[in-house]
C-alpha positions in Angstrom: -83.9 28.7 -17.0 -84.3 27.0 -13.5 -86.1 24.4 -15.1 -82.8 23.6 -17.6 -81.0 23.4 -14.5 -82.7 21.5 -12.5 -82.6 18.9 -15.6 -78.9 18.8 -15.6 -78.6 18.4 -11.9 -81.0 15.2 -12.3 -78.7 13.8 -14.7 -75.4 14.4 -13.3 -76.6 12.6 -9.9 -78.0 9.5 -12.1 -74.4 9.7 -14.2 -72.4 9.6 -10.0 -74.5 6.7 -9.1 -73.9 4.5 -12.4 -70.1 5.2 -11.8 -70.5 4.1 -7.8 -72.2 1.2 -8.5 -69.0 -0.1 -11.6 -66.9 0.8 -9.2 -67.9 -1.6 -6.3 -68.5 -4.3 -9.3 -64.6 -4.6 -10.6 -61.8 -5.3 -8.2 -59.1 -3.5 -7.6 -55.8 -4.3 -9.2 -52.6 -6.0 -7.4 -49.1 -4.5 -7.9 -46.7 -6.1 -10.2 -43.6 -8.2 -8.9 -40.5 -6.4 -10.6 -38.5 -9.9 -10.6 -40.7 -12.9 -11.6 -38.6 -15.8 -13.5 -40.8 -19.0 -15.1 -41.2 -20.1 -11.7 -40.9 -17.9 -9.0 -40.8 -14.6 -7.6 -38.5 -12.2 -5.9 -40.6 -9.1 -4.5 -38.6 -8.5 -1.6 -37.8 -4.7 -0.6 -40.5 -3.4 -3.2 -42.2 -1.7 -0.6 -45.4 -3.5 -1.4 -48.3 -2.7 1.1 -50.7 -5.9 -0.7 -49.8 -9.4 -2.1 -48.7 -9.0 -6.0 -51.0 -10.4 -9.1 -49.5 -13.7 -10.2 -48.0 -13.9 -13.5 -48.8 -17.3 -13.8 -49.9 -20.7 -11.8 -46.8 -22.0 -12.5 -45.7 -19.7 -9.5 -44.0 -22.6 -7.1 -42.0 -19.6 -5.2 -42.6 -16.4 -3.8 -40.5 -14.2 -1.7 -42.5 -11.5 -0.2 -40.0 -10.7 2.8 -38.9 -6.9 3.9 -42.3 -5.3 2.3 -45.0 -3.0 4.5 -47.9 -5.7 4.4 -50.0 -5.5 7.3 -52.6 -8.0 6.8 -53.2 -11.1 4.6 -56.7 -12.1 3.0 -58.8 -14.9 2.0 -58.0 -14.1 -1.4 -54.9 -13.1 -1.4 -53.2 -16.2 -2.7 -55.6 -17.8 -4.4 -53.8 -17.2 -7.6 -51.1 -18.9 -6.0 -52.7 -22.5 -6.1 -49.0 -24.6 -7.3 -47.0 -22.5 -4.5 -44.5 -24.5 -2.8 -42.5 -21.5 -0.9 -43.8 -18.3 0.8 -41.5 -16.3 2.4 -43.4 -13.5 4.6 -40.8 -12.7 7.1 -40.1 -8.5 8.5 -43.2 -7.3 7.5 -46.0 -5.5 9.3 -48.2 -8.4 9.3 -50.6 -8.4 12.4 -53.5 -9.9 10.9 -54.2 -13.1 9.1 -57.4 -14.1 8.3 -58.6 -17.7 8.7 -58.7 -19.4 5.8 -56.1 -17.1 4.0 -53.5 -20.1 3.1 -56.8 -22.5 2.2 -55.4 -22.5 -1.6 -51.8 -23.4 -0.9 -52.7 -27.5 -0.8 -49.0 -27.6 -2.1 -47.0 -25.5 0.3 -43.7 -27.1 1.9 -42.3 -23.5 3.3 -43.7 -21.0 5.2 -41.7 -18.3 7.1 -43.9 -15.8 8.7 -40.9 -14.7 11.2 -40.6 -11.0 12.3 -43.9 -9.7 12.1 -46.8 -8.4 14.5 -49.0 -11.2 14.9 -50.1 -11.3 18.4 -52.2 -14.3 18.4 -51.6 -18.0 16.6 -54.3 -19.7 15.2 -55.0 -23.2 14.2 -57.2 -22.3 11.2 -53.6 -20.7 9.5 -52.6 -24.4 9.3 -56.0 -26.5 8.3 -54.9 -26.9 4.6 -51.0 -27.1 4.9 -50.8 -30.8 5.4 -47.6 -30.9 3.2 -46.0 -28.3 5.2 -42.9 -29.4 6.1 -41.3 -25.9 7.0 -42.5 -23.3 9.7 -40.9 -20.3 10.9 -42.8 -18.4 13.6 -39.9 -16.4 15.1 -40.0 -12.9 16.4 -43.4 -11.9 16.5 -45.2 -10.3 19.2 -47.9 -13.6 20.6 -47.1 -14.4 24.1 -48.9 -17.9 24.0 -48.8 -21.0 21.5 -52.8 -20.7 20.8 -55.4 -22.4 22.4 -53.3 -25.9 21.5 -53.3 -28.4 19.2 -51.9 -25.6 17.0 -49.6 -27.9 15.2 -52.2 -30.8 14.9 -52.6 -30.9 11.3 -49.2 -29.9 10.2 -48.3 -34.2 10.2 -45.4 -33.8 8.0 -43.2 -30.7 9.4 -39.5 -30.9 9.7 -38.7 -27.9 10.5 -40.1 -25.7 13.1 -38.9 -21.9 14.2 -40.9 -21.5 17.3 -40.8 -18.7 20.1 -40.0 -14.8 20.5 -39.2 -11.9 23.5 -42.8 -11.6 23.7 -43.5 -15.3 24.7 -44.3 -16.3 28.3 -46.5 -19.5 28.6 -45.8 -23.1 27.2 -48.9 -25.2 27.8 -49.3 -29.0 28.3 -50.6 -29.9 24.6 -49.1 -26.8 22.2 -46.4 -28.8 20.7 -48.7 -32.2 20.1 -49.2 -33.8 17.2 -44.8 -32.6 16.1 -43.6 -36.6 16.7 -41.7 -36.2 13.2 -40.0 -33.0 13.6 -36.1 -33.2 13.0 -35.3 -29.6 14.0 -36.4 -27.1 16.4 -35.2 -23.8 17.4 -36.8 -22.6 20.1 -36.8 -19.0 21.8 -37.6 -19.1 25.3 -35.5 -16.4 26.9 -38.3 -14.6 28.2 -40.6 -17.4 29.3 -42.2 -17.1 32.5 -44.3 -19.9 33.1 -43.3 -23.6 31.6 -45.1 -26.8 32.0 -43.0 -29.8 32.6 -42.9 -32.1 30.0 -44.3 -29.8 27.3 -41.3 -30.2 25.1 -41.2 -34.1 25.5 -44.6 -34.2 22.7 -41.6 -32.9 19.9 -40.2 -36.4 20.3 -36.8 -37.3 19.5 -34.9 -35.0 16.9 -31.8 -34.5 15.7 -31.2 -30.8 15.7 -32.2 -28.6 18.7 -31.6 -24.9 19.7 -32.8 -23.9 22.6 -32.8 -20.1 24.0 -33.5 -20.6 27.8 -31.9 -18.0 30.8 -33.1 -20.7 33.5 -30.0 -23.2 33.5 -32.7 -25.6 35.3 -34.8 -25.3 32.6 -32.6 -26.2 29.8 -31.2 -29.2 32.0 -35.1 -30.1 31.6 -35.9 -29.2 28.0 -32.8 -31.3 26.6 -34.1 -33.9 28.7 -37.5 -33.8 27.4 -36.6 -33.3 24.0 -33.9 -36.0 23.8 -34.2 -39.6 24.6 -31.9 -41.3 26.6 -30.6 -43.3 23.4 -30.4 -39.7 21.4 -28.4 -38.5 24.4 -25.9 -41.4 24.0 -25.6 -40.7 19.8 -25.9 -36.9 20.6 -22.7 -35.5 17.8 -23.0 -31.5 18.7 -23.7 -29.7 21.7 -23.3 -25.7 21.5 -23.6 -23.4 24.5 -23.7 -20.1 23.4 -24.3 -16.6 25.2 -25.4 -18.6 28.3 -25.0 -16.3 31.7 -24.5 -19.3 34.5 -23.0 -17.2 37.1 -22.4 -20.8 39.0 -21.3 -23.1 36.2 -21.7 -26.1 37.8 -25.5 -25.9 39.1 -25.6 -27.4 35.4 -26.7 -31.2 36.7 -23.6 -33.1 36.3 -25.1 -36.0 35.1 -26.9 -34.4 32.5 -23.7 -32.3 31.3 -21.9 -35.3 31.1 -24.4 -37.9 29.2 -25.1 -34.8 26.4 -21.6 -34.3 25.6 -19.7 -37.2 26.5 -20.8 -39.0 23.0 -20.6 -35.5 20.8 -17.9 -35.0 18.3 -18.3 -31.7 18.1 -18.6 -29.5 21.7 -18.8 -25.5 21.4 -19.1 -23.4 24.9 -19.3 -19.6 23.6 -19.0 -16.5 25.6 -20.6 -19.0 28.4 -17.9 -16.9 31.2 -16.1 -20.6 31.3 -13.3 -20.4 33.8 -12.1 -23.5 34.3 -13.0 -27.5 32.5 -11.1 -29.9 34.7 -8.8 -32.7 33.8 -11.0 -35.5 34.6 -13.3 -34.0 32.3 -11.5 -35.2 29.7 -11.6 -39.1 30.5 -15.9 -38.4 29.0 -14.3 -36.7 25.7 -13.0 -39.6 24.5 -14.2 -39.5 20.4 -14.3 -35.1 20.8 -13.2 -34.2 17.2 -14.1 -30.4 17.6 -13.5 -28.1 20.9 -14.4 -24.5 21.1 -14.2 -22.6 24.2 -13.9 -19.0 22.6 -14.6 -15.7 24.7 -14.6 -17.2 28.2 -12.2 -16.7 30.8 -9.7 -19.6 30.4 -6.2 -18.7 31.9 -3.1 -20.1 31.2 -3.5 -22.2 34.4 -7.0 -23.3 33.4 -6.0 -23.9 29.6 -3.0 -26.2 31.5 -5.6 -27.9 33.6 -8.3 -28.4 30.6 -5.3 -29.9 29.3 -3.7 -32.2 31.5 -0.3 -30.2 30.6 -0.3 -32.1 27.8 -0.8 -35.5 28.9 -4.5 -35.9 29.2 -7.5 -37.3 26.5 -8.9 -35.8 23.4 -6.7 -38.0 21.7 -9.3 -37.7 18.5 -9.1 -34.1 18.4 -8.7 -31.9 15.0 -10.2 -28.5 16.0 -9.4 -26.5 19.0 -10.8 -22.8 19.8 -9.7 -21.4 22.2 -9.7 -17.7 21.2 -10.5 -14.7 22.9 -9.9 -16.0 26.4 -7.2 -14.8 28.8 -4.0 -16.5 27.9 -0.8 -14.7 28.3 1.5 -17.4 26.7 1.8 -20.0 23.9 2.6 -23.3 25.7 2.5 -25.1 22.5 3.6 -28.3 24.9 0.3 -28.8 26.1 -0.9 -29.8 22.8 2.4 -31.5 21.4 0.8 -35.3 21.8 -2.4 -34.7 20.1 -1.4 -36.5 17.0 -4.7 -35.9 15.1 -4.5 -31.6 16.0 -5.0 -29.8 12.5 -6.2 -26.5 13.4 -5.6 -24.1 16.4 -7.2 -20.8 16.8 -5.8 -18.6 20.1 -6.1 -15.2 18.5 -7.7 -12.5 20.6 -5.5 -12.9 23.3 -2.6 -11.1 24.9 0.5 -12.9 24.2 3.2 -10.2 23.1 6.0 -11.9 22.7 6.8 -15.5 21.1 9.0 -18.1 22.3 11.9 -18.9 20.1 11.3 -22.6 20.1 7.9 -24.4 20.2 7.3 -28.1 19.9 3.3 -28.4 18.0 1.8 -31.8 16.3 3.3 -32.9 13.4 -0.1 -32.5 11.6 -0.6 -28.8 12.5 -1.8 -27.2 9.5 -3.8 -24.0 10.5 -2.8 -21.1 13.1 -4.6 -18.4 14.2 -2.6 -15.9 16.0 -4.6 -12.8 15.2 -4.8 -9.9 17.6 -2.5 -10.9 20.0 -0.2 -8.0 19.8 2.6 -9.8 18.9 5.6 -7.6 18.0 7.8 -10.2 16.0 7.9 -13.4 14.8 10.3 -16.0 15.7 11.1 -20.1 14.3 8.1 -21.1 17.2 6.4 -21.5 13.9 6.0 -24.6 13.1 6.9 -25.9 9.5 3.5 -28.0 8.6 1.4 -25.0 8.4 -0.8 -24.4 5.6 -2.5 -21.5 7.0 -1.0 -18.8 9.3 -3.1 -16.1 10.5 -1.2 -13.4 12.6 -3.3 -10.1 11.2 -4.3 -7.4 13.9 -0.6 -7.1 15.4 2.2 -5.2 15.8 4.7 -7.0 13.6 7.6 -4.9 11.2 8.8 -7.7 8.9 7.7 -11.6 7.8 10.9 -13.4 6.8 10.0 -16.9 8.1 10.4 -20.0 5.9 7.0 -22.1 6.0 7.4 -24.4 2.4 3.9 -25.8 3.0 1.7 -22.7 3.6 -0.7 -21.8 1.2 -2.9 -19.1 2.8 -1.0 -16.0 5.0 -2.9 -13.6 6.3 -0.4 -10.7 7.7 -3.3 -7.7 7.2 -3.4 -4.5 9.9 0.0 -4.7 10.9 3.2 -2.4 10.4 4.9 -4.7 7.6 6.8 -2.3 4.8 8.0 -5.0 2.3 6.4 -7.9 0.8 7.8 -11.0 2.2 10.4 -12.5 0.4 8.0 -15.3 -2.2 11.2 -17.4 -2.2 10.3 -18.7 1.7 7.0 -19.9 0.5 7.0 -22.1 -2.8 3.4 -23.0 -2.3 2.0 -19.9 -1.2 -1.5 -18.9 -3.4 -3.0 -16.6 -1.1 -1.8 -13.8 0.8 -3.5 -10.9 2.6 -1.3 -7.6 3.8 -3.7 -5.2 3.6 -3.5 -2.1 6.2 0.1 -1.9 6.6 3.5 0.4 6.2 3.8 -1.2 2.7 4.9 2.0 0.2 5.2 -0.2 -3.3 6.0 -3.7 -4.7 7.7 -4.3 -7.9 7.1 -7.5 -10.4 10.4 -8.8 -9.4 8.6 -9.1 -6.1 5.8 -11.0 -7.4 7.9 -12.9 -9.9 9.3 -14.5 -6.4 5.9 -16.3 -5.6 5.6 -19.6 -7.9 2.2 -20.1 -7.0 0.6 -16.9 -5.8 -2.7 -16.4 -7.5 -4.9 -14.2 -4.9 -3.2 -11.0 -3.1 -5.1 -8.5 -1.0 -2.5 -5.5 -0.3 -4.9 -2.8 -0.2 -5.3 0.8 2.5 -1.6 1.2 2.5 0.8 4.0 2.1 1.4 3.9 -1.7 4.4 5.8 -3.0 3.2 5.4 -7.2 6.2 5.0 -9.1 5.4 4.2 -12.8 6.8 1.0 -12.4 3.9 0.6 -9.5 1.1 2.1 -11.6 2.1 -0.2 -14.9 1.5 -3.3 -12.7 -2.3 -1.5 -11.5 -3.0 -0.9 -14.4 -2.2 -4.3 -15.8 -4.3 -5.5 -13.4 -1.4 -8.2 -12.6 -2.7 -10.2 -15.4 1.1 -10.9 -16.5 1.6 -12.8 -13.3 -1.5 -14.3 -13.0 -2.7 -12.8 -9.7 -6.0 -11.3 -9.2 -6.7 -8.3 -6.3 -9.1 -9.9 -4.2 -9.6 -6.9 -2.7 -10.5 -5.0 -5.5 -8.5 -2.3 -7.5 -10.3 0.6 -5.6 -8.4 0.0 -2.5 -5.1 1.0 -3.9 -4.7 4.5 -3.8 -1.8 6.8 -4.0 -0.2 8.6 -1.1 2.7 10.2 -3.0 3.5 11.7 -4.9 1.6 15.1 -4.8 0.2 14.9 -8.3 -1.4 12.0 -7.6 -2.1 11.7 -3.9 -5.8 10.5 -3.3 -6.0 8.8 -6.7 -6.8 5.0 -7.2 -3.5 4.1 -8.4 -5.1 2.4 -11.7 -6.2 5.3 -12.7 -3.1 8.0 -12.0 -0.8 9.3 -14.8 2.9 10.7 -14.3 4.9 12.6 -16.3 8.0 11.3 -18.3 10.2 13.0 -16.4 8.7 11.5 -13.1 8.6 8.0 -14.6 12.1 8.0 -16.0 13.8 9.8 -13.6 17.5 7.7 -14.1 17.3 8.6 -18.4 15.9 12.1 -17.2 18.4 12.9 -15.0 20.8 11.2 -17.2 20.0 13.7 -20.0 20.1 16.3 -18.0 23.7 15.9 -16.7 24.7 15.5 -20.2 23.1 18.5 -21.5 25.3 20.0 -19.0 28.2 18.7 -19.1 28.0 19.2 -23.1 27.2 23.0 -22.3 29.9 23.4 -20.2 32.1 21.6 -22.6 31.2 24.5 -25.1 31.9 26.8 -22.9 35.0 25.8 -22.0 35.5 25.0 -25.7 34.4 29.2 -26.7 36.5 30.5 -23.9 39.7 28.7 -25.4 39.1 29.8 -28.9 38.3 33.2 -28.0 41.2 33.2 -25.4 38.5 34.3 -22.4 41.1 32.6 -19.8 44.0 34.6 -21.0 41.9 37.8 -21.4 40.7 37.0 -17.8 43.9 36.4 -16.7 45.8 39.4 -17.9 42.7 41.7 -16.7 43.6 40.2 -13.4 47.4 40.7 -14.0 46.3 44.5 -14.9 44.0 45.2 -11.8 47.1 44.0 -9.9 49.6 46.0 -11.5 46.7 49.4 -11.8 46.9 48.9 -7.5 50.5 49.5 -7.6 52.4 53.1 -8.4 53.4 53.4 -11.4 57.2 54.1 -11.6 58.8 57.0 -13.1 61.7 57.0 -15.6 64.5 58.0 -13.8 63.3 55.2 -11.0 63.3 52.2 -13.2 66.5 49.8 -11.9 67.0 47.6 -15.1 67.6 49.0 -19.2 66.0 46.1 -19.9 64.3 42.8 -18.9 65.1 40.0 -21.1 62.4 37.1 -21.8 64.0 34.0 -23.7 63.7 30.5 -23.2 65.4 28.5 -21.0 66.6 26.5 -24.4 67.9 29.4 -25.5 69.9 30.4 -22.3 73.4 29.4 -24.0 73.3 32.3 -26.7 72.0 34.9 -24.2 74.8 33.9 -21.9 77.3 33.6 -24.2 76.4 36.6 -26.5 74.1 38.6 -25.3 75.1 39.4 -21.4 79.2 39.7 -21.7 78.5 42.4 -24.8 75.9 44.2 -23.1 77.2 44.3 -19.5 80.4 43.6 -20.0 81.1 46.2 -23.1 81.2 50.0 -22.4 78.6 52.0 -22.5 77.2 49.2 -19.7 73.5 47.8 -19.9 72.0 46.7 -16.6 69.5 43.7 -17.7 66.9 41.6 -15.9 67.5 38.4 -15.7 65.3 35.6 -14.5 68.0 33.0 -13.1 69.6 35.9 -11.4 67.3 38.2 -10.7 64.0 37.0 -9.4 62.8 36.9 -5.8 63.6 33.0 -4.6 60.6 31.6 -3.4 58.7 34.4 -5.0 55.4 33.7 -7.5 56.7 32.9 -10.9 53.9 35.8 -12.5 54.8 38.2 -9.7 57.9 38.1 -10.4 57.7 38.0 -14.3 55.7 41.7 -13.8 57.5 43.0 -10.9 60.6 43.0 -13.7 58.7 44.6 -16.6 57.5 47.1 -15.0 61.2 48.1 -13.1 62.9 48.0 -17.0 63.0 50.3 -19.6 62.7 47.9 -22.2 61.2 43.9 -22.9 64.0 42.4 -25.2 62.2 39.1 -26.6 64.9 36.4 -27.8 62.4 34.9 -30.6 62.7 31.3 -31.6 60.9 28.2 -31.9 61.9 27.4 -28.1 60.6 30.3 -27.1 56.8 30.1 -29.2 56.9 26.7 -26.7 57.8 28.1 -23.5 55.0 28.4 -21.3 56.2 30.8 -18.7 57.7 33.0 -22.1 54.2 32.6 -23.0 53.6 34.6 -19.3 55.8 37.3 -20.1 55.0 37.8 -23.7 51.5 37.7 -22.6 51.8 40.6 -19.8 54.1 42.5 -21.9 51.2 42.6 -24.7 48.7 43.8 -22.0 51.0 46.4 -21.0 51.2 47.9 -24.5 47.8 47.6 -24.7 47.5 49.7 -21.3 50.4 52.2 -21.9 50.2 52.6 -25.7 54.0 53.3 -25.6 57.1 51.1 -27.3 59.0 49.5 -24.8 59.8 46.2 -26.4 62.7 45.1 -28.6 62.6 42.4 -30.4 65.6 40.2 -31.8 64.7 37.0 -34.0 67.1 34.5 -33.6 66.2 32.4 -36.3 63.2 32.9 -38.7 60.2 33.0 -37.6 56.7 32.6 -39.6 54.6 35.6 -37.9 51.5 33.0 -37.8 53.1 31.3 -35.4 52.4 34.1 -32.7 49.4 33.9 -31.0 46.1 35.7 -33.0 45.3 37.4 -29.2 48.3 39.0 -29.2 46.7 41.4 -31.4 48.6 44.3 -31.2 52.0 42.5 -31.6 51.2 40.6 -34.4 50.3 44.3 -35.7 53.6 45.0 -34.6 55.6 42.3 -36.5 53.8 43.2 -39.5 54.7 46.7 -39.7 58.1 47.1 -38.6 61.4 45.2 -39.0 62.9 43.8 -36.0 66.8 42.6 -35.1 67.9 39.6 -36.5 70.8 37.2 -35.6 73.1 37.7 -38.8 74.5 34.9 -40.0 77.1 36.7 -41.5 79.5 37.3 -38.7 80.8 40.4 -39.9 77.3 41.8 -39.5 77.6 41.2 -35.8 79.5 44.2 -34.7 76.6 46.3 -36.3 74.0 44.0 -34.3 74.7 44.5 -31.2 75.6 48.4 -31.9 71.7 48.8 -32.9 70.8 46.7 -30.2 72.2 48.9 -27.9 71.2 51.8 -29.7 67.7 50.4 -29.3 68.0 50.0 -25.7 70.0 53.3 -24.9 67.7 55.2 -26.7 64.2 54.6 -25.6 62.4 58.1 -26.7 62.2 59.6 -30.1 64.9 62.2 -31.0 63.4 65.6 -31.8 59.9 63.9 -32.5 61.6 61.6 -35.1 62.4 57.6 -34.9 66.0 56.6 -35.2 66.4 54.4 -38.0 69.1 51.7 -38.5 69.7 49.1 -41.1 67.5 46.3 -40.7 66.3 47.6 -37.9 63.9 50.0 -36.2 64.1 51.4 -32.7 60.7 51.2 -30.9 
């Protein structure tokens, strides 16, 4: 048993040392690149820690830049023979080793900027002799080499040189750079410079040069320009340079770099003041920027000449950011060739209502200057206006050359009216008080094919959210700013939603034909209403219950104090016969019949229905003079009305009626219920046409009035007649 083991541990340590010694025999693999086209590849931000396996020699690019590698080997691009660009820059690298870029014979770019290399050596550089770009910046070395660094690179272009870390330029570390055309140069930091070190460059015709010492930099442009360069010398820019005494600059050597430049930039240099005769050196300036300094309107004036000084050739002035408190649009009036004027970032407030600019003024920048309104200072030849970042309301200004308006972050509610600005194609009014625009709106711009109008207040009509979700394609005119930055403010339904995507109801997006439906459905319910309650009498019913409540409040009289035998209701067309016949024989004719008239005796001034049931109820008896007049009186219509209510209330027979001339019972009312009942169970007194039936008329009328209660629980009869 021990012996079986001791076999099988003997093999499994042979079995470990055959697998060591394959391993140390094949190489490791290299990572893929995840974006390799025929010709080159685009590793960056793969977090790679090693140089990728080549997919093929045809490589001629290779972008390695914002990976983890730390160090690059001898073998590491030896794949990489036809490679014409390597870009290496924000790694980790802090070591290279010496004969790492031996395979790249063909290489014309390399950027190594950003890393950790604290050393530079020559041997980097041995094969590169068609490098014609270098980058170097950034890294942590705080001396060129040993010199002679740059020796073999004979045709370079383009060096990036320098860093926070570097301290010492020697003698001899920028020899054998005679053909370089462009240098950058980070020197901030430098602590120890020897003179004439920059003069081995040589003449080129690009230079940047990161220096605190002002001396210095006098020096280094000096010993990198020649005296003829200096004369030819098209653009100077002084940027972030801290010269607490301006003018220790050397005159001379301010003068000769700029005086031939077409193109002079002093940046956030704390400039305070360029005098006049200045200007008699700045004869062929084309471009002048002087922005974030401390020019004043008195050092502007002076810089100037108040208007009557050189740059007679200039196009561009900058002169933002400063501290100017007024636009003195005089100063610039005679500069005939003055296209473009940026003065935003100042504090101006307020705008004078006349200005006088160059004819050829075609660009304004008056951004951030918290102006609160506009006026005609304008002038008419611009093509772009810039006045974003204030505090203006409204933009009504005719300008019929501008193309470009940029009005964003202000408090603007409407779109300006398109009409004012027939060649307007883009416009920017984003971050404002604007609540909607319409396509009438937009149909007002001929031209207009960009708009940014997003991050403002949007009330979403459905008018509003048809033209999102059109995407303004039926007038042409594409959201720069996307569709994302129009989102709904009201109403609730739809508040926080990207307008392109929010629904309303049809009642919220037809509110007018909603509204209008509405206001007919209830007008045509009301019409019903008012169409039942006349067929089914409800206003009479209503009436008379009111008449009733009325007379229910009063107390009711008793027989023997009723004042009238009888209250007579006729019409007024009718007032001859009662006159003639029926008063003289009934008053006049013994036994004597006190009636009610209403021509003699209602209360003057008195309420027509007040008075009409005052009388009914003081008599013994209604007498109705029935005709045709009387079916068409309205106020008979009154009293016949309140009498029926009355019988209704009472259930007693106190009315008499006397037909004058026949009368077709339809005729009567169908709410007078119990009447019509009446009329067709009973006979009533009619007018004989026979006037020897008249005698007996009148002597059952009054037999009919006299005699209002039954006789021994019996109704008196007469001819023709019956006593109710």
């Amino acid at each position: 048993m021990f012996l079986f083991l001791g076999t099988n541990m003997r093999f499994m340590t042979f079995l470990m040392c055959v697998l060591l010694l394959m391993h140390q025999s094949i190489p490791l693999s290299r990572p893929q690149c995840h974006s390799c086209e025929q010709t080159s590849c685009k590793c960056s931000r793969q977090n790679l820690t090693t140089v990728p396996a080549a997919p093929s020699k045809l490589i001629t690019g290779l972008d390695l830049s914002f990976n983890r590698l730390q160090t690059i080997t001898k073998d590491d691009f030896v794949a990489f023979a036809s490679l014409q660009s390597l870009i290496l820059n924000n790694n980790r690298i802090h070591k290279i080793q010496e004969q790492a870029f031996v395979p790249l014979t063909d290489l014309q770019k390399l950027d190594l900027s950003f890393n950790r290399l604290d050393s530079l050596s020559a041997g980097w550089f041995e094969s590169l002799a068609s490098l014609q770009s270098l980058n170097l910046l950034g890294n942590k070395y705080k001396m060129l080499g040993r010199g002679n660094l740059f020796q073999p690179l004979k045709k370079l272009k383009i060096l990036h040189i320098g860093g926070p870390d570097l301290q010492s330029v020697g003698n001899s570390d920028f020899s054998g750079l005679s053909d370089v055309e462009e240098v950058v140069f980070d020197g901030n930091n430098l602590l120890s410079y020897t003179k004439g070190s920059l003069r081995q460059i040589g003449p080129i015709k690009y230079v940047s040069l990161g220096l605190n010492d002002s001396k210095l930099l006098s020096h280094a442009v000096e010993e990198v320009l020649s005296p003829p360069q200096i004369k030819s010398f098209e653009v100077v820019v002084l940027k972030n340079v801290d010269i607490p005494e301006f003018y220790s600059i050397p005159t001379r050597f301010l003068l000769n770099t700029v005086k031939a430049g077409r193109r002079l930039s002093v940046i956030n240099c704390k400039l305070f003041l360029i005098p006049c005769t200045y200007s008699a050196f700045l004869l062929v300036l084309e471009y002048l920027d002087v922005s974030d300094n401390l020019l004043s309107d008195i050092a502007l004036s002076q810089m100037m000449c108040d208007g009557n000084g050189g740059y007679r050739r200039l196009q561009t002035l900058n002169i933002s950011r400063n501290h100017l408190q007024s636009i003195n649009s005089q100063l610039f009036t005679k500069l005939e060739r003055l296209k473009n004027i940026d003065m935003s970032g100042n504090t101006f407030q307020a705008m004078p209502e006349t200005c006088y600019w160059p004819l050829n003024l075609q660009f304004l920048n008056l951004s951030s200057t918290h102006l609160t309104k506009v006026t005609p200072c304008l002038p008419l030849s611009l093509h772009i206006l810039d006045l974003s970042d204030n505090d203006l309301t409204v933009f009504n200004m005719k300008l019929p050359f501008l193309t470009e308006l940029y009005i964003s972050s202000n408090k603007i509610s409407s779109l300006p009216d398109g009409r004012l600005y027939p060649l307007l194609a883009f416009l920017s009014i984003r971050n404002n008080n604007l609540q909607t625009f319409s396509s009438k709106n937009l149909n007002d711009y001929n031209n207009l094919s960009s708009l940014e109008a997003g991050t403002n207040t949007y009330v979403c009509s459905c008018d509003f959210l048809d033209l999102m979700r059109s995407g303004l394609t039926n007038h042409q005119v594409t959201f720069v700013d996307g569709l994302k930055s129009y989102v709904c403010d009201s109403p609730d339904a739809v508040r926080g939603k990207i307008a392109a995507d929010a629904r309303l109801s049809v009642f919220e997006c037809h509110t007018a034909l909603a509204s209008s439906l509405l206001c007919s459905g209830i007008l045509l319910f009301f019409l019903l209403v008012v169409g039942l309650c006349h067929k089914f009498s409800v206003v009479w019913y209503m009436r008379m219950t009111w008449a009733w409540l009325r007379a229910k409040r009063k107390p009711k009289l008793k027989k023997g104090e009723l004042e009238y035998d009888a209250f007579v209701s006729y019409s007024e067309m009718d007032s001859g016969w009662v006159e003639a016949h029926l008063v003289p024989e009934l008053e006049q004719v013994e036994p004597r019949l006190r009636l009610c008239l209403h021509k003699r005796d209602f209360v003057p001034g008195g309420w027509i229905l007040d008075n009409i049931m005052d009388a009914i109820e003081k008599s013994h008896r209604t007498l109705f003079v029935l005709s045709q007049n009387f079916i068409r009186s309205e106020w008979c219509k009154y009293e016949l009305d309140y009498t029926h209510f009355r019988l209704f209330d009472h259930n007693d027979d106190t009315v008499v009626l006397i037909l004058l001339e026949p009368i077709d019972k339809e005729t009567v009312p169908k709410k007078f219920c119990k009447l019509r009942r009446v009329m067709n169970s009973r006979t009533y007194l009619e007018w004989p046409e026979d006037h020897d039936q008249i005698p007996r008329f009148w002597h059952s009328l009054r037999t009919a009035i006299k005699k209002p209660e039954t006789v021994n629980g019996n109704v008196v009869q007469f001819d023709n007649v019956e006593l109710i």
